[in-house]
C-alpha positions in Angstrom: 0.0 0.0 0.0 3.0 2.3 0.7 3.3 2.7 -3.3 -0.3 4.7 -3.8 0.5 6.5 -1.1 3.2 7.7 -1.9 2.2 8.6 -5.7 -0.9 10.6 -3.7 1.0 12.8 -2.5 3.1 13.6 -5.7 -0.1 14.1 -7.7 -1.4 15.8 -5.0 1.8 18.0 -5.1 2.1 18.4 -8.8 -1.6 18.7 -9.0 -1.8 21.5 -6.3 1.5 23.5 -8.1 -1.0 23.4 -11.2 -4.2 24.7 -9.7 -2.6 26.9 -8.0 -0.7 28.6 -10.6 -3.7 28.4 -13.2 -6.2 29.6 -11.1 -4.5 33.3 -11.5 -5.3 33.1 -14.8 -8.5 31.8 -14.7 -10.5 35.8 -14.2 -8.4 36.4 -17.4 -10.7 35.7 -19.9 -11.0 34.4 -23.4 -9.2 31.0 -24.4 -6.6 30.9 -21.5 -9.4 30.4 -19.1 -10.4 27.8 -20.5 -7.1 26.2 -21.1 -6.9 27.3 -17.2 -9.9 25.6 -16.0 -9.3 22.6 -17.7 -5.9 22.0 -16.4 -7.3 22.8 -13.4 -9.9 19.9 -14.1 -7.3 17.5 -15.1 -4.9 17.9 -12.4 -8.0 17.4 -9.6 -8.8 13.9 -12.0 -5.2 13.0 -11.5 -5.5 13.0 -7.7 -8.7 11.6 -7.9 -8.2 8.4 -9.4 -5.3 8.0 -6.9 -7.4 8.7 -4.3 -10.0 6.3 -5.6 -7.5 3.4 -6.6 -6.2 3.6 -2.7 -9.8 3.4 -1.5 -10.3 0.3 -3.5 -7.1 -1.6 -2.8 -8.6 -1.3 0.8 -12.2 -2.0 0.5 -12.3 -4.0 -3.1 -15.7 -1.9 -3.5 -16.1 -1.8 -7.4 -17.5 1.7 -7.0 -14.0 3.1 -6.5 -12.5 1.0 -9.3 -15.2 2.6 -11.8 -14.5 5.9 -10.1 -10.8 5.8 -10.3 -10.7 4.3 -13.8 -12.7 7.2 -14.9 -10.7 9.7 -13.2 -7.4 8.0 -14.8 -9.1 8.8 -18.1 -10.2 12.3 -17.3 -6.6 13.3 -16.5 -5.3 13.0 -20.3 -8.5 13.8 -21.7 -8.9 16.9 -19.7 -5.2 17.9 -21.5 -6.5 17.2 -24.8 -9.5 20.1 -24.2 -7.3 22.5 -23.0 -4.8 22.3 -25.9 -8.3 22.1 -28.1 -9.8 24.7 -26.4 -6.7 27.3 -27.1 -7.6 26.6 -31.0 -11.0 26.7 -30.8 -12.2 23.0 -31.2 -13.6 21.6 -28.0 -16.5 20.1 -29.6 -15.0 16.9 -31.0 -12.6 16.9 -28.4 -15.5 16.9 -25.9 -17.6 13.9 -28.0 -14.3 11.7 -27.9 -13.4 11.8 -24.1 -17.1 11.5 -23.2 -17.4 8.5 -25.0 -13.6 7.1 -23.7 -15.3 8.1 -20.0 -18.5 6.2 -20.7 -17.0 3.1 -22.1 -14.1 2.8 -19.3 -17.0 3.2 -16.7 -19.1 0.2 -18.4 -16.6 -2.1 -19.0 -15.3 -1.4 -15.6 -18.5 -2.0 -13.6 -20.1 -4.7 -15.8 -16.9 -6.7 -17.7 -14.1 -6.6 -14.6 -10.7 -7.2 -15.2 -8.8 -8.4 -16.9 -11.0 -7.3 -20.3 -11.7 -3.5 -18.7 -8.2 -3.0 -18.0 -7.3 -3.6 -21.7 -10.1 -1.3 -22.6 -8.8 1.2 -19.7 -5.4 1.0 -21.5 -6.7 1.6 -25.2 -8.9 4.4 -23.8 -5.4 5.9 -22.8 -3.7 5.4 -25.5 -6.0 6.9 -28.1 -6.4 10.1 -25.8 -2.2 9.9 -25.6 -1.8 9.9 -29.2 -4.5 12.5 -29.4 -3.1 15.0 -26.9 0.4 14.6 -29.0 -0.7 15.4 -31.9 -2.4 18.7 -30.2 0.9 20.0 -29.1 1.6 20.4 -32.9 -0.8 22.7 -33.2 -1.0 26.5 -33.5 -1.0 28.2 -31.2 1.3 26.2 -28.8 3.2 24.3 -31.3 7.2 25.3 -30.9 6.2 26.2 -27.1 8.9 24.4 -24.3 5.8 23.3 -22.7 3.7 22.1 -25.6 7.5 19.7 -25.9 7.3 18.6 -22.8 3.8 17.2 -23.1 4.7 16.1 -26.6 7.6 13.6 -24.8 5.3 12.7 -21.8 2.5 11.7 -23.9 4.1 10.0 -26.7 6.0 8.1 -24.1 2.5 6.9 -22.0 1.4 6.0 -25.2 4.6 3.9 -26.2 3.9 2.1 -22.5 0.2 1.9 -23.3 0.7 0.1 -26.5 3.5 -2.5 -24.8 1.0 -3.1 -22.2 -1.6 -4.1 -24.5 0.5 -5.9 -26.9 2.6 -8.1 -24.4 -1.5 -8.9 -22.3 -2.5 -10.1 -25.7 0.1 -11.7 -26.5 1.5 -13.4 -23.4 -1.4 -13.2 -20.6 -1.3 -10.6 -17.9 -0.5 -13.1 -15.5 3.0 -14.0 -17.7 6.3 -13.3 -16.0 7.2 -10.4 -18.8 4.3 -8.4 -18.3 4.8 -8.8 -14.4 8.2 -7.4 -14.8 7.8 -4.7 -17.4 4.0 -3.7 -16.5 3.1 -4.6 -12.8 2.2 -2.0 -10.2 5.6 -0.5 -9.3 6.7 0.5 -13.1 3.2 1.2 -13.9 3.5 3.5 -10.7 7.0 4.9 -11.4 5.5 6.2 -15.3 2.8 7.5 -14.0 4.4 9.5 -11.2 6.9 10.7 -14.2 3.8 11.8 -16.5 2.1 13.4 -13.3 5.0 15.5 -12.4 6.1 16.4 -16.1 2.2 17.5 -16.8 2.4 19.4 -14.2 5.8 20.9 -15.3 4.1 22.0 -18.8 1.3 23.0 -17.7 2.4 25.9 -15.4 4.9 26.5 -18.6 2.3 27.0 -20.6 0.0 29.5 -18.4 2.9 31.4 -17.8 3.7 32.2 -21.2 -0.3 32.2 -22.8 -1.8 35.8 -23.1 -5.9 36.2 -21.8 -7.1 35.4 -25.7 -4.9 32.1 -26.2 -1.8 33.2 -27.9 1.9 34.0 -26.4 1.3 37.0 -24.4 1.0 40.5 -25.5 3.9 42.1 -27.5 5.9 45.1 -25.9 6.1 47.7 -28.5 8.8 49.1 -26.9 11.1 46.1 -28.3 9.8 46.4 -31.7 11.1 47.8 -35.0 10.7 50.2 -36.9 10.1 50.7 -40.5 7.6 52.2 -42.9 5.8 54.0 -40.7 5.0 50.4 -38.5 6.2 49.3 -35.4 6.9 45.3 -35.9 7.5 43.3 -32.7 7.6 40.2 -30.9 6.2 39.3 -27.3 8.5 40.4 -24.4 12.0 38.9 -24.3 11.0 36.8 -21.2 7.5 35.6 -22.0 9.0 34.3 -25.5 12.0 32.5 -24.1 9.4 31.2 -22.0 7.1 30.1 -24.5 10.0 28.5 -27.1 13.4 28.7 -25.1 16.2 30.9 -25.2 17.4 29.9 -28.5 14.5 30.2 -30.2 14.0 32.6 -29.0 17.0 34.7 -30.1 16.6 33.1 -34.0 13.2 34.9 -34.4 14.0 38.2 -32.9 17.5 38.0 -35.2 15.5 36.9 -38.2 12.3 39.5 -37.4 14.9 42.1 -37.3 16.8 41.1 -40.8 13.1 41.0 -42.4 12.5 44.6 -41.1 16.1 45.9 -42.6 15.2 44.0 -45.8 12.1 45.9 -46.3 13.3 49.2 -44.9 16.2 48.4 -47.7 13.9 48.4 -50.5 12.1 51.1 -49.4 14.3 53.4 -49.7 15.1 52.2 -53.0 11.8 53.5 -54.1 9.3 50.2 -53.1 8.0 51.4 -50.5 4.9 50.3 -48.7 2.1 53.3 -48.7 0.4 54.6 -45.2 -3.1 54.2 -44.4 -5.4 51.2 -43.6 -5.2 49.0 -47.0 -1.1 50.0 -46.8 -1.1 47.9 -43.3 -2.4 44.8 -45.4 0.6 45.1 -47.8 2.9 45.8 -45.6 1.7 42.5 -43.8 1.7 40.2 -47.2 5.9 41.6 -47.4 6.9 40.8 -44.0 5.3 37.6 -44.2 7.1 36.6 -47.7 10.3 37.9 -45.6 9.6 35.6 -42.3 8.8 32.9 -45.1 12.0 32.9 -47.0 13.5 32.7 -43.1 11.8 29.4 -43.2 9.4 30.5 -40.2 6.2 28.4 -39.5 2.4 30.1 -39.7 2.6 29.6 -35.6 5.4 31.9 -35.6 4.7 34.5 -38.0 1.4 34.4 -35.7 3.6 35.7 -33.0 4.4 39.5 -34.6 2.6 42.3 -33.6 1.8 45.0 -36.4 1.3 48.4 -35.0 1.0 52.2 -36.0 5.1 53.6 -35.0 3.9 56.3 -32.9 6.3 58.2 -34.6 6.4 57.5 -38.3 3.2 57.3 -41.1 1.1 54.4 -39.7 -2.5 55.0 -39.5 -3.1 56.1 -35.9 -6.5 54.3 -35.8 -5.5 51.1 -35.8 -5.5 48.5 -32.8 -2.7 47.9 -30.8 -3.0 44.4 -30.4 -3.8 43.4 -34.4 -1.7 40.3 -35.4 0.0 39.7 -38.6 -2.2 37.6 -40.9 
């Protein structure tokens, strides 16, 4: 018993870092609550199922099997809406853990083991490969913490699939699935995937703005050409969001892009003022970032703003992306 208890109190820690952290952003509004509430969600599942799985090895009720099982599923599932819900596409997400949740409760109550805990693992796996994919995905894709969970949940799903495979193949009561998937390895991976979750998610609040995106940019750190003040978020949040080298590269190859197209200004192409000019000047910089061989998730991150003191139409919103 000393192995649940012990993992209680790691998801218990990484789950309380998480909720704790996320729940500042929650009043924020927009996509980042969401993302923040959901984490919030998954993190309480994680303990939950703990919780539930301790209860059981001490009563055998079935009740807390079901309960934990579900909860197990909830915590990757509850990952895979809040990287959905930063690009608007809950829905689907929504239908697919639902039905995961409803199927690992059934089998659970009605089939017992060992048939449910295949189903329990498949359920995982699908949601793993799922929430991996996700972290590919505009607008976290090329953030440290969208990596991390892209290496903890290709890596539950790697186990997931082994554990399947070697039960069907061999039995679950053969000596190589006792040794490679019994309680204490299956207890030392998911302590890992707890604690690295947690690691990415906090990673990821930090560095998410209120509507979804890297946080805003600072003008300040921008440059200037044409009349437009080009920027990047703040130095911290975007080694935050990619890591220091990353980083650098964009703000090095933002800043060659600007020169470029200040260059051919002044030979005698440039870019005219006023609300359609900002559209233009948009379609160049892009080409520019392009030929640097950015991705759409990057060239995402610049900021396009009237200089304050150069030709830019005055009128226009300070926090209007790059299309």
């Amino acid at each position: 018993m000393a192995w649940i208890w012990s993992l209680l109190v790691i998801c218990l820690a990484a789950a309380g870092a998480v909720i704790a952290f996320t729940l500042t952003r929650v009043g924020s509004g927009g996509r980042a609550q969401v993302f923040a509430r959901l984490s919030i969600g998954a993190g309480i599942s994680a303990v939950g199922s703990t919780l539930m799985y301790a209860i059981y090895e001490t009563t055998t009720t079935v009740l807390a099997l079901v309960v934990g099982d579900v909860f197990m599923v909830l915590a990757p599932g509850g990952i895979l809406l809040a990287l959905r819900a930063l690009s608007g596409r809950l829905r689907t997400g929504i239908v697919v853990v639902a039905s995961a949740v409803v199927v690992v409760a059934l089998t659970t109550a009605l089939v017992g083991n060992p048939d449910a805990v295949l189903v329990k693992v498949s359920a995982l796996l699908l949601l793993c490969v799922l929430t991996a994919r996700e972290t590919r995905v505009a607008p976290v894709a090329g953030m440290v913490g969208a990596t991390i969970l892209l290496v903890v949940y290709v890596g539950y799903a790697a186990f997931s699939l082994g554990r399947i495979v070697v039960g069907l193949a061999f039995g679950m009561d053969s000596p190589l699935y006792r040794a490679v998937f019994s309680i204490y390895p299956t207890t030392a991976v998911g302590i890992a995937a707890v604690a690295a979750t947690g690691v990415a998610v906090i990673r990821m609040a930090a560095a998410l703005g209120p509507h979804g995106g890297p946080s805003t940019p600072h003008p300040e750190s921008g440059y200037r050409v044409n009349g437009w003040l080009v920027s990047l978020p703040g130095g911290a949040d975007l080694r935050a969001a990619f890591g220091g080298a990353t980083a650098s590269r964009l703000d090095a190859d933002l800043r060659d892009a600007c020169e470029a197209i200040g260059a051919d200004a002044a030979s005698g192409h440039e870019v005219t003022t006023g609300v359609s000019s900002r559209q233009a000047f948009s379609r160049v910089l892009r080409a520019e970032l392009q030929s640097r061989g950015w991705s759409e998730s990057e060239i995402a991150l610049v900021a396009i703003v009237p200089d304050g003191n150069g030709n830019g139409n005055g009128n226009r919103n300070s926090d209007e992306w790059a299309p």
